[in-house]
N, C-alpha and C positions, 0 to 999 in steps of 0.2 A: 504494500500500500504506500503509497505518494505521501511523503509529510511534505504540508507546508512552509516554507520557508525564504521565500522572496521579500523582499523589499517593493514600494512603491514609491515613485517618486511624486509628491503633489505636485497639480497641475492648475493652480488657483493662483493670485495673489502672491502670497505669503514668498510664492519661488523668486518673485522680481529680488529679492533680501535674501533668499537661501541660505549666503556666505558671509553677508555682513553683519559682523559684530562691531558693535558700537563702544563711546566708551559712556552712554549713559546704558545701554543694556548690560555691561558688566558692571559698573560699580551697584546697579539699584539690584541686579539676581543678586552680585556679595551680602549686599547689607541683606536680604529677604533672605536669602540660605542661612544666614547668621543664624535664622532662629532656629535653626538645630539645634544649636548651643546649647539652651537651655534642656530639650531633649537627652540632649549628651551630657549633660553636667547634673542632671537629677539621675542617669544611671550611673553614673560613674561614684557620685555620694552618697549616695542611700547604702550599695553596698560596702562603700568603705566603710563607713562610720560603725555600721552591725560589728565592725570587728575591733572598734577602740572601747578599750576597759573600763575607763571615763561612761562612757556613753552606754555601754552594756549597764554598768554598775547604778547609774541612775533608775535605767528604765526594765530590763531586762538582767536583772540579777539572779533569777534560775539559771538562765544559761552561762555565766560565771561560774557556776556550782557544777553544771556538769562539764566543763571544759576544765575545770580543777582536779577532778578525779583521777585515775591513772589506774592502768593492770588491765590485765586478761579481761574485764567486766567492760570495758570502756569500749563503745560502737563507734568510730571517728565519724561516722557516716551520720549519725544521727544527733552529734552534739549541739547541732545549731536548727534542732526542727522544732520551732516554738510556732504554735497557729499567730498571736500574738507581732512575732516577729514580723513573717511572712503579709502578715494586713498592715503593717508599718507602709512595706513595699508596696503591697500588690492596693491599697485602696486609693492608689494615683492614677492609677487603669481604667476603674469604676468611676469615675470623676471624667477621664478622659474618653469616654465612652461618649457621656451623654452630650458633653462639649463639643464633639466631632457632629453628632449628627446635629443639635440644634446651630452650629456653625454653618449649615450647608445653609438654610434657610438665612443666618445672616450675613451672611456674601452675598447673596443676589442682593439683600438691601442696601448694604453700608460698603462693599466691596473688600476684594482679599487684602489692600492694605489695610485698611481700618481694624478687619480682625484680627490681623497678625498685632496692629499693637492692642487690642484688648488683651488678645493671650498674653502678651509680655508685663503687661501692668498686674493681672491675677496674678501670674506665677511670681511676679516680683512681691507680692501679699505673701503669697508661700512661702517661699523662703525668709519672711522677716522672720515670721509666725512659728517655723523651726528652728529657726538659731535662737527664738527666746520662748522655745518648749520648755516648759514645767513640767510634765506630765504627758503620759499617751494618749488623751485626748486632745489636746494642744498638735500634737505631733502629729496625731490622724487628720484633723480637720486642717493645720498647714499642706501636707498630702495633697489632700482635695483641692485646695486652690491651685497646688500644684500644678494640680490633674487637668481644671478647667483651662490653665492655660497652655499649658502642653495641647490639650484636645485642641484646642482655637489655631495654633499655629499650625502643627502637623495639618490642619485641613487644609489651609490655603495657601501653605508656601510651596508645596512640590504642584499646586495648579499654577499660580504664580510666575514659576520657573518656567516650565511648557509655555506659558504663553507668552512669557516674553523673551525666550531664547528662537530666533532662524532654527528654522526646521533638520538643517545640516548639523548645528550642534546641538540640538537642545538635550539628546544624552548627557554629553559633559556639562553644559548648563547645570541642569537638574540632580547627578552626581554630588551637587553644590552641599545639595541640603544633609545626605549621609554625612559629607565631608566632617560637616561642623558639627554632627551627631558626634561623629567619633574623638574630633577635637574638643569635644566639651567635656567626655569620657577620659581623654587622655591629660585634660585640664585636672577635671579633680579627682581623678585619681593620684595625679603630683600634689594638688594640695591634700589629698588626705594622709598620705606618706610624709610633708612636711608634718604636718599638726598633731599625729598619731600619740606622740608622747606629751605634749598639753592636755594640762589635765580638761581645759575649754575647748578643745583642740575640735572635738565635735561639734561646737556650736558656731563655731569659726569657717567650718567646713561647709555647715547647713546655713549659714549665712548668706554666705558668699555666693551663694546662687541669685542675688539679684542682681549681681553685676550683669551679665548675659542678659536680661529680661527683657531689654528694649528692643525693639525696633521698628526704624521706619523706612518707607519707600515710595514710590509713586504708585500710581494705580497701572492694573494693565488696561489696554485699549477696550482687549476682549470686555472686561467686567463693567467700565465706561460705557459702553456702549448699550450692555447687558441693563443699565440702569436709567438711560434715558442721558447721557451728558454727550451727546455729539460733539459739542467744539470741544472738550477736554479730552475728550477719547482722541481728536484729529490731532490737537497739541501734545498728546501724548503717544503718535504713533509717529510724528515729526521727530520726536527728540530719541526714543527707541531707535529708529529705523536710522538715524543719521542724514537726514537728507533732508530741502527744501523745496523738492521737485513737487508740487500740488498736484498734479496727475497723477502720479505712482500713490502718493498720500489718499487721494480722495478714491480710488479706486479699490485700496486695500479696506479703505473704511466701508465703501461699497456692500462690499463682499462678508464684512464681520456685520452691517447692518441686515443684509438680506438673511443671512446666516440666522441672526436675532430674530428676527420679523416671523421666517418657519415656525422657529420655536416657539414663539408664543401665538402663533397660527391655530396652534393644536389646543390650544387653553388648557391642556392638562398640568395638573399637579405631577412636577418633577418625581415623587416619589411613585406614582401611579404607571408613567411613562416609563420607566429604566425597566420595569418586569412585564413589557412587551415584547413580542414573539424578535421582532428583528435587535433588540438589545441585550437579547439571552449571553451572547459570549463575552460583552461588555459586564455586563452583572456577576457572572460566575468569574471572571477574572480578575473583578473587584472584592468579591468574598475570599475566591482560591491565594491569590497571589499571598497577600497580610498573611492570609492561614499560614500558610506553607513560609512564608518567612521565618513567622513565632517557632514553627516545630522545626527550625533548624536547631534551635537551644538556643540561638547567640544570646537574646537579651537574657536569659538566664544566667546562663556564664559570666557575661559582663556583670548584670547584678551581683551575683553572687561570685566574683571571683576571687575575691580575698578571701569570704567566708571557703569557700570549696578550697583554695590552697591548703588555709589553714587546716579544714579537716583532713586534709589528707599530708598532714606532714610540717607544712610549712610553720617559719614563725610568722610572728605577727609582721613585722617588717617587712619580712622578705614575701609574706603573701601579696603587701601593698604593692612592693617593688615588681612582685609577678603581674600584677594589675597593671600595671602601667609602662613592664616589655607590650604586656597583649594589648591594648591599646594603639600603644607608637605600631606596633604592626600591622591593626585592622587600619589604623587610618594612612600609613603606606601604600595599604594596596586599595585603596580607596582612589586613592592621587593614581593610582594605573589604572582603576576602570573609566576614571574620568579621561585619558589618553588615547583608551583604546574600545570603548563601547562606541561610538561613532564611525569606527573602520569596522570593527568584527562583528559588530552588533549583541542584539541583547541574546540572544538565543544560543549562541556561542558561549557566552558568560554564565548564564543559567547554568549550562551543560555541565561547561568545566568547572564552577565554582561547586556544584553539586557533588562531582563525583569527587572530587578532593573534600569534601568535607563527610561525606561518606567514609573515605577513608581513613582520616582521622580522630571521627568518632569511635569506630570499630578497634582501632590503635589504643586508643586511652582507657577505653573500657577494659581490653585485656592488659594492659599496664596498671592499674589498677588490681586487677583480679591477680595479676600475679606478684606483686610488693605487698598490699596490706591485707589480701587476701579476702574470702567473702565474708567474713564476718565484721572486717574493718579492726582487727584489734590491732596490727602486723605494724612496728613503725618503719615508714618508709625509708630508704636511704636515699643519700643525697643526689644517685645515678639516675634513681627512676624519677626524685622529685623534674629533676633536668628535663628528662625526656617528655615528662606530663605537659611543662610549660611550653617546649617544642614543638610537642604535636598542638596545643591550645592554639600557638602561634599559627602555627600551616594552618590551623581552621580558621584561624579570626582570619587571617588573608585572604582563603576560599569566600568566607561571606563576604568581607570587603568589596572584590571585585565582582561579585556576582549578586547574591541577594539582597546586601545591605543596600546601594543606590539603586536598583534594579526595581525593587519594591513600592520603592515610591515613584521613582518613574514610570511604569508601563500603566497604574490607574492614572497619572494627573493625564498623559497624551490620548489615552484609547478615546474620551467620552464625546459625544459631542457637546456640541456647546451648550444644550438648554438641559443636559442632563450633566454636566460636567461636575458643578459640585456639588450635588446628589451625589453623583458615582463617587466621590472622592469621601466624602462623609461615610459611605457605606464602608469603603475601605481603609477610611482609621478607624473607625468604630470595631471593625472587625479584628485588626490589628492590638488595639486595646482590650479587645474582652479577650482574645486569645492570652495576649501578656497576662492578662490578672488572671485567668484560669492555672496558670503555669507557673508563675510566681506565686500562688499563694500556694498551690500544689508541690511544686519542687524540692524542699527541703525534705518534705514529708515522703519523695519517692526515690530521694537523695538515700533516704534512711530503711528506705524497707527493698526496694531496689539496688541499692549501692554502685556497683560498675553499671548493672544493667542500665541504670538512668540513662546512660549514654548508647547502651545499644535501641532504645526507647527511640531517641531521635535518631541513630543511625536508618532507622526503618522508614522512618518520615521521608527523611533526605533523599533515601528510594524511589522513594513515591511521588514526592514532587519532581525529582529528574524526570520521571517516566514521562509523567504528567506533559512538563515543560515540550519534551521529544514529539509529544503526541498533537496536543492542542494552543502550541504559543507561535504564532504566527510572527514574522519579522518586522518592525515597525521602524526600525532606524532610516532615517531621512524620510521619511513622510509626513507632507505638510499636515497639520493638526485637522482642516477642513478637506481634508480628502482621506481622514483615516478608514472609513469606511472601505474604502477599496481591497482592505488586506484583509478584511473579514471575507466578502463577497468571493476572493477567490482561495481562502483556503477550504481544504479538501473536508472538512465536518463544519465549519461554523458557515460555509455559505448558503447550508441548506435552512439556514434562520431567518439571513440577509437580507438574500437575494428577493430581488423584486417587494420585497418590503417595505423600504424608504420610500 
C-alpha cells in the first residue's frame, strides 16, 4: 500500500513572500516564542525544588522520612510516590486545560497577542503566590494561576508563529516556541542547582518565575482580519511582509478577507464545525499528535528528573547537575530541528526521533533492571548511574528534534482558518489533560512498575511511529491557505476530503 508522503507547494498569495523573512517577522515570532519560557521554567522548577530538603521539610516531611531510611526494606523506586506531591505538579495541567479551551473563544475576540499577554500576567500571579507559599494550599492555588497562564499562551503562540512565518520557513519559525520551552527548562534547572543549599533557596527558585511572564507582540494579519480591523491587518501585513508594494499588500489581504468571509458564511459554531465529515483528519491529529507526544514520557522525565536521578542512585547535587546535562541536550537538538525540518520535513523527524527514543527507552529500562535490580533495593554504581544519564541524553535529543517542536507545529498549520483556534484549543487541552493524567500517575507507576515504567512508554513510542508511517501526510512548505490539498491527496484521509469543501 502507497503511504502518503508528498509535499504541496501553495498556490495562493502567501507564495509572492514564500522566502522572505523580514526583520519585523523575526524579532515579533522571538519575542511570541519567548512565551515558552514560562512553559519551560514551571517544568524545569517544580521538579527541582521536590528534591531540596528546605522545601520537602516545610511541606512534605513524610517523604524526608522515607528517603532517611536505608537497608534491604528500602524501595528506591517508591521513595518519592506521595499523591500529595504528584497534585503539587500535576494541578497546573487541570488549570491549563480549561484555559486552552476557553482561550480559543478568546482569540477570535481580543486576538493571539492580547492572550499571550493575559497568560503572562496570570502566570506572573503564580509564581509571586509560590515563592511566598505558607502552606499547600497556597502552593496549589499558585499552580493554578500557573496553569491559566500556561493554558492562554501555549494556545496562541504556536498559531501565532504559522501565521506569521513564509510558508518556506515556518517549521523553523515555529520550532521557536519548543526552543524557549527547553530554554526555560535549562534556565531553572541552573537556578535550582544554584539555590539547592539555601535554606530559601526554594522560594527563590518558585519566585523567579515571573521574570519570563511577559510578553508582547503585534497582532497577526490573519487574527486582524478575523476581527473586523482591515487597515491594521493591511498595516500589519506591510511591516511582516517587508514591503511597500500596495498591490502584493492589498491582494494578500484579499485573499485572508475572502478566506474570512467563507468562514463565517457557514454561521457555525467553530466547535460544531471541526467534527465534520471533511475535518475528520484535522480533529484526530489535533487529539492524536499532544497524545502521542505526552506518552513519549519526556515531560515526565523532565519533571521528575532530579527526583528519578535521585531514586535511582544519585545525590542531590549531582541529580540537579543530571537535570541540567538533559536539558542543554534536549535544547541542542532543538536548534537542529529548527535547521533541518524545512529540508527533511516533518515526517522524517517523526520517524527518526521515534525510533531513537524507542530505543532508548528499552536501554534504560534494562539498565535499570540490571544495577538496582527489580525490587529497587541494589545501590547503583557510578558506571550504570553514567550510562542512565547517556541514554536520558540520546532521548531528550530524539524528542528534541522530532516530537518536542513537531507537536506544536503540525496543529497550529493543519486548520483552517475559521476553525484554526478551535483546533489548536482542542490540542493543548489534550496535551494538558494527558500531562496531568501522567504526572499525577507516575511516581505511583515509578513505584509499582519500577524499570517497567519505561518499557510503558517504550510501547507508546511504537505506536505513534506506526501511526506517524501510516497517517501523517507531509506538510513542509505549504502555504497555510492551500493546506487542504495534502489531505485530498493522501491515500486514507482523502476519502473525508475530497469533494467536501
Amino acid at each position: 500500500m502507497a503511504i502518503e508522503g508528498m509535499s504541496v507547494e501553495g498556490q495562493d498569495s502567501d507564495n509572492r513572500f514564500n522566502g522572505k523573512i523580514t526583520f519585523a517577522v523575526v524579532i515579533t515570532s522571538i519575542v511570541a516564542a519567548s512565551g515558552g519560557l514560562i512553559f519551560g521554567f514551571d517544568i524545569g522548577i517544580s521538579g527541582g525544588v521536590t528534591t531540596m530538603k528546605p522545601f520537602l521539610e516545610k511541606f512534605f516531611p513524610s517523604i524526608l522520612k522515607k528517603a532517611a531510611l536505608s537497608g534491604a526494606e528500602t524501595n528506591v523506586y517508591c521513595v518519592y510516590d506521595s499523591e500529595v506531591l504528584t497534585a503539587f505538579t500535576s494541578s497546573l495541567y487541570i488549570a491549563g486545560l480549561v484555559a486552552s479551551l476557553v482561550a480559543g473563544r478568546l482569540t477570535e475576540a481580543i486576538g493571539r497577542r492580547n492572550i499571550m499577554v493575559v497568560g503572562g500576567c496570570t502566570f506572573f500571579a503564580g509564581a509571586a503566590m509560590n515563592g511566598a507559599a505558607q502552606n499547600i494550599s497556597m502552593l496549589i492555588l499558585g499552580r493554578i494561576l500557573l496553569g491559566f497562564g500556561v493554558g492562554f499562551t501555549n494556545q496562541a503562540t504556536p498559531v501565532y508563529l504559522s501565521e506569521m512565518a513564509p510558508s518556506k520557513w515556518r517549521g523553523a519559525f515555529s520550532t521557536g516556541f519548543q526552543f524557549f520551552i527547553g530554554l526555560g527548562v535549562v534556565t531553572a534547572n541552573c537556578i535550582n542547582y544554584a539555590t539547592s543549599k539555601l535554606s530559601w533557596g526554594w522560594r527563590l527558585s518558585l519566585g523567579l518565575a515571573v521574570v519570563p511572564a511577559a510578553t508582547m507582540t503585534i497582532d497577526t494579519p490573519s487574527s486582524l482580519v478575523e476581527r473586523g480591523k482591515l487597515e491594521q491587518a493591511k498595516q500589519s501585513l506591510a511591516k511582516v511582509r517587508g514591503t511597500n508594494n500596495n498591490t502584493e499588500i492589498e491582494a494578500e489581504l484579499a485573499d485572508l478577507i475572502k478566506s474570512c468571509e467563507i468562514a463565517r458564511a457557514s454561521k457555525e459554531e467553530p466547535f460544531v464545525t471541526i467534527f465534520k465529515r471533511q475535518h475528520r483528519p484535522h480533529l484526530v491529529m489535533s487529539i492524536a499528535i499532544p497524545f502521542f507526544q505526552q506518552m513519549t514520557g519526556i515531560n515526565i522525565i523532565a519533571f521528575y528528573a532530579p527526583v528519578l536521578f535521585r531514586s535511582v542512585g544519585f545525590g542531590n547535587n549531582s541529580a540537579l547537575l543530571g537535570a541540567v546535562i538533559l536539558g542543554l541536550v534536549n535544547l541542542g537538538s532543538i536548534l537542529v530541528s529548527t535547521g533541518i525540518v524545512d529540508r527533511f520535513g516533518r515526517r522524517f523527524l517523526f520517524i527518526l526521533g521515534g525510533v531513537q527514543m524507542l530505543f532508548c527507552q528499552v536501554a534504560i529500562a534494562s539498565t535499570l533492571a540490571a544495577s538496582i535490580g527489580e525490587n529497587g533495593s541494589k545501590h547503583i554504581t557510578k558506571q550504570y548511574a553514567a550510562l542512565v544519564l547517556a541514554l536520558m541524553c540520546i532521548y531528550g535529543a530524539g524528542f528534541g528534534w522530532s516530537w518536542g517542536p513537531l507537536s506544536w507545529l503540525i496543529p497550529s498549520e493543519i486548520f483552517a482558518i475559521n476553525i484554526r483556534s478551535t483546533g489548536q484549543s482542542i490540542s493543548v487541552a489534550m496535551n494538558f489533560a494527558t500531562t496531568f493524567v501522567l504526572s499525577q500517575t507516575f511516581l505511583a507507576m515509578l513505584c509499582h512498575f519500577k524499570y517497567g515504567a519505561f518499557l510503558f512508554f517504550a510501547g507508546w513510542i511504537a505506536v505513534m511511529t506506526i501511526f506517524i508511517v501510516m497517517f501523517m501526510p507531509e506538510t513542509k512548505g505549504v502555504a497555510l491557505n492551500s493546506m487542504h490539498q495534502v489531505w485530498e491527496r493522501h491515500w486514507f484521509w482523502g476519502r473525508y476530503v475530497k469533494d467536501q469543501s
